[in-house]
Backbone as CSV, one residue per row, in Angstrom:
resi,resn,N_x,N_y,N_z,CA_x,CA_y,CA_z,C_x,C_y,C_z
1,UNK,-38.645,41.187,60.050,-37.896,42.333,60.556,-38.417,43.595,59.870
2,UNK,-38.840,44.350,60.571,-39.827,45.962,60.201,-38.615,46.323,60.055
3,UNK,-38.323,47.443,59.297,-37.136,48.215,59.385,-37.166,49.631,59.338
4,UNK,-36.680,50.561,60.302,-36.884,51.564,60.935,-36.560,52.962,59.741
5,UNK,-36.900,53.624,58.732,-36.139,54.724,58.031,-35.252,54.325,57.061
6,UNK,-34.447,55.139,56.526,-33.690,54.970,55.452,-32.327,54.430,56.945
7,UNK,-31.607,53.941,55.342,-30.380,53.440,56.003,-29.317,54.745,56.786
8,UNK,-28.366,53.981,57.678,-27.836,55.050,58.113,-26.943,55.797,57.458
9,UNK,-26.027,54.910,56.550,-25.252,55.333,55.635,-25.961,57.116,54.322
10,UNK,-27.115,57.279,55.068,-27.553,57.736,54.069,-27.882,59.669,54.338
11,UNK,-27.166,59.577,56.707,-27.423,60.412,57.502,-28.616,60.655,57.512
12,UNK,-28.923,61.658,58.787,-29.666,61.654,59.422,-30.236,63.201,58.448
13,UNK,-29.313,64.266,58.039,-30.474,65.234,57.117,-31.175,65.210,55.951
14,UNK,-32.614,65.371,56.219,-32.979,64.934,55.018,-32.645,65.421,53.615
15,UNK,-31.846,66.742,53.638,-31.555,67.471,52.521,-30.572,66.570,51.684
16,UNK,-29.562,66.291,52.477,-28.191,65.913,52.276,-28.608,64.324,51.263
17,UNK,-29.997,63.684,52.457,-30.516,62.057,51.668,-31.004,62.694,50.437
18,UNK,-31.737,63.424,49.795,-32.225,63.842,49.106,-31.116,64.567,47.684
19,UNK,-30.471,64.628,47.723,-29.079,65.088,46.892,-28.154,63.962,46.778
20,UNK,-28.150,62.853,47.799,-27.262,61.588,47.345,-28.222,60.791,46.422
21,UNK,-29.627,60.797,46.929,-30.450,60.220,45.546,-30.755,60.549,44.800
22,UNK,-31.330,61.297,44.353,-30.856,62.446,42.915,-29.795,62.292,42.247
23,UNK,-28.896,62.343,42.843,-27.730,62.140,41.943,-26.901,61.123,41.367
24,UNK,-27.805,59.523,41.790,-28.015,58.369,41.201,-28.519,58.426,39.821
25,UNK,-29.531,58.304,39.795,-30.237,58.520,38.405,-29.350,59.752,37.401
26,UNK,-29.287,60.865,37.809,-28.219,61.624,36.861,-27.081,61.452,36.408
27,UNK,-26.432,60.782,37.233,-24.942,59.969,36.791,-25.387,58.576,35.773
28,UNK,-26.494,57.568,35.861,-26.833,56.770,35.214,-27.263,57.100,33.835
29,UNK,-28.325,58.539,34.203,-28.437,59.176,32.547,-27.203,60.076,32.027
30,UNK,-26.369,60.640,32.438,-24.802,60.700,31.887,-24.144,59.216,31.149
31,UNK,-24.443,58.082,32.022,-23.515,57.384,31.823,-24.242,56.629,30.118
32,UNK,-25.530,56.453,30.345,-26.537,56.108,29.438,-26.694,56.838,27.922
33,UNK,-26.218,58.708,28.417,-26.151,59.438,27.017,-24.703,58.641,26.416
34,UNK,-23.396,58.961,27.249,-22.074,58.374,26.694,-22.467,57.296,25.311
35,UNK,-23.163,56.041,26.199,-23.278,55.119,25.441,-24.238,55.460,24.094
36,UNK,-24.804,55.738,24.098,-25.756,56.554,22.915,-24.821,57.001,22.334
37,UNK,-24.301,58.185,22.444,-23.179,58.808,21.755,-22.301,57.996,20.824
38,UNK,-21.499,57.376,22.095,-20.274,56.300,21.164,-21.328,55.117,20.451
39,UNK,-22.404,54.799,20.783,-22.574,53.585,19.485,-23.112,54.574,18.344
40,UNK,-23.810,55.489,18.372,-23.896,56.184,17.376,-23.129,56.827,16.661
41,UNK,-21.468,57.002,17.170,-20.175,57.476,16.137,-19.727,55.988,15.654
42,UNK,-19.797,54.713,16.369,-19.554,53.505,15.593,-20.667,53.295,14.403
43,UNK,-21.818,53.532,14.569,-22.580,53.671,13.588,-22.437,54.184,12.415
44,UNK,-22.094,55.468,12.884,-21.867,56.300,11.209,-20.367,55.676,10.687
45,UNK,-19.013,55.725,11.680,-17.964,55.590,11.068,-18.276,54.100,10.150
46,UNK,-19.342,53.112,10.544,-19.333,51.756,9.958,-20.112,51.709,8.751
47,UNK,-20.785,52.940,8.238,-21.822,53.463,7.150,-20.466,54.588,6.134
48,UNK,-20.013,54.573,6.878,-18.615,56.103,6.156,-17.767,54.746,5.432
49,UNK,-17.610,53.897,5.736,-16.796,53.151,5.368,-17.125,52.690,3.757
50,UNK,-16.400,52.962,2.750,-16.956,52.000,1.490,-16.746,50.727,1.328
51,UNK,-17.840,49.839,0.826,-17.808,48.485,1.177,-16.621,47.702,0.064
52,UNK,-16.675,47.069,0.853,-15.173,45.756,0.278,-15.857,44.640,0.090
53,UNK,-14.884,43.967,-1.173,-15.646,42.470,-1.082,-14.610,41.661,-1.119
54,UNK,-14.633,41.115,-0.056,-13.569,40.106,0.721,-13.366,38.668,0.013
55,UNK,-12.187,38.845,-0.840,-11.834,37.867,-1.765,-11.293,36.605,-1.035
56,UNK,-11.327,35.304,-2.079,-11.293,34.434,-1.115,-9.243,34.569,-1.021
57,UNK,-9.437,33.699,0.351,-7.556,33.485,0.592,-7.001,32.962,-0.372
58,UNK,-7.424,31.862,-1.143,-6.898,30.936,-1.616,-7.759,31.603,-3.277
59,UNK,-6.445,31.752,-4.113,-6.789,31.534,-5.419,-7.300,30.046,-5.895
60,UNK,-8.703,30.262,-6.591,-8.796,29.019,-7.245,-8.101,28.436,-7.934
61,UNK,-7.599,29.107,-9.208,-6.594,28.627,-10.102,-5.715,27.485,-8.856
62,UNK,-4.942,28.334,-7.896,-3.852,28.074,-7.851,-4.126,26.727,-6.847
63,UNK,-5.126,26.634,-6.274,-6.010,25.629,-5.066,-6.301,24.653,-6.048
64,UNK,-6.806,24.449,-7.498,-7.236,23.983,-8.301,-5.810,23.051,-9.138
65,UNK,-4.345,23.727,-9.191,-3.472,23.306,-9.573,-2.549,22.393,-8.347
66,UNK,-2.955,22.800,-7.312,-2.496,22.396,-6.086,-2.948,20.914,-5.913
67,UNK,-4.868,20.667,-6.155,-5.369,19.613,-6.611,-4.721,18.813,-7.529
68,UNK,-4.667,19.230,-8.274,-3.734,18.343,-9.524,-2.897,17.293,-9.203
69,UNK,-1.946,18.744,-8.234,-0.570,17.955,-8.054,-0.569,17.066,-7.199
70,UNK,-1.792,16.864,-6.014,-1.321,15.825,-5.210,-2.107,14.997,-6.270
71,UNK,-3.182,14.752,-6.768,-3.399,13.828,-7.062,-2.649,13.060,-8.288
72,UNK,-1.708,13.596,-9.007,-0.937,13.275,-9.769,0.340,12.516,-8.783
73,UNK,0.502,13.247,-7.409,1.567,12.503,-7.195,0.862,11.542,-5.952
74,UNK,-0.146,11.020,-6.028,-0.557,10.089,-5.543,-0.503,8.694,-6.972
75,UNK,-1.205,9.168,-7.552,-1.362,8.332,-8.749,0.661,7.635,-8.997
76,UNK,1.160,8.558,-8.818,2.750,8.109,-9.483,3.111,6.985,-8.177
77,UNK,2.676,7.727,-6.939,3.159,6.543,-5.910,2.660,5.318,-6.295
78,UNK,0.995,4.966,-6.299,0.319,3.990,-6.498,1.498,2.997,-7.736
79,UNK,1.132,3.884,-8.634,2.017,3.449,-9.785,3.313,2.617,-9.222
80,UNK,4.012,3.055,-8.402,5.714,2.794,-8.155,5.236,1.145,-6.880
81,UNK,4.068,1.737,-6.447,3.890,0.641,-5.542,3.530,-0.878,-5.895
82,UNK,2.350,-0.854,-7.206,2.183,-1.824,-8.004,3.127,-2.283,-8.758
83,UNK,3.706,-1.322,-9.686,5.529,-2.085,-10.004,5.964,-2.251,-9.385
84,UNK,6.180,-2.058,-8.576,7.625,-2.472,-7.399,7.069,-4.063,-7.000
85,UNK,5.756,-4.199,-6.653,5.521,-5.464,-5.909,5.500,-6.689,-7.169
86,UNK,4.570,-6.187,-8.533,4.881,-7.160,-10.103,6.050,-7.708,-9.515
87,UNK,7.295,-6.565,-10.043,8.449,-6.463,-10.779,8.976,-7.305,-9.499
């Protein structure tokens, strides 16, 4: 299928075709600076920021005493389970 000219949607003056395409590409480089723009204010605000050092959730100490305790109160069960069956 040959196809005859620009589409119709696009009318028949050529001035009018000529100003709807043009003004593709200019809205794309508008839309293209935006994005430039905003990643480059996420940029700096993420450089403005002073750095943190992200401690852990869990205190060791207290993760470390936490350890203890189950295994202490595993050990006491074991314990109660072997007496119980002796005894």
């Amino acid at each position: 299928m040959i196809v005859d000219g620009p589409p119709a949607f696009f009318g028949t003056d050529a001035e009018s075709r000529s100003d709807g395409v043009d003004a593709v590409p200019g809205m794309a480089g508008c839309f293209l600076q935006a994005a430039v723009v905003l990643w480059a204010w996420t940029v700096h605000l993420e450089a403005s920021e002073p750095e943190e050092g992200y401690r852990s959730r869990i205190d060791s100490a207290a993760g470390a005493a936490r350890k203890e305790g189950r295994q202490g109160a595993r050990a006491g069960k074991a314990d109660r389970k072997s007496g119980g069956a002796a005894g």
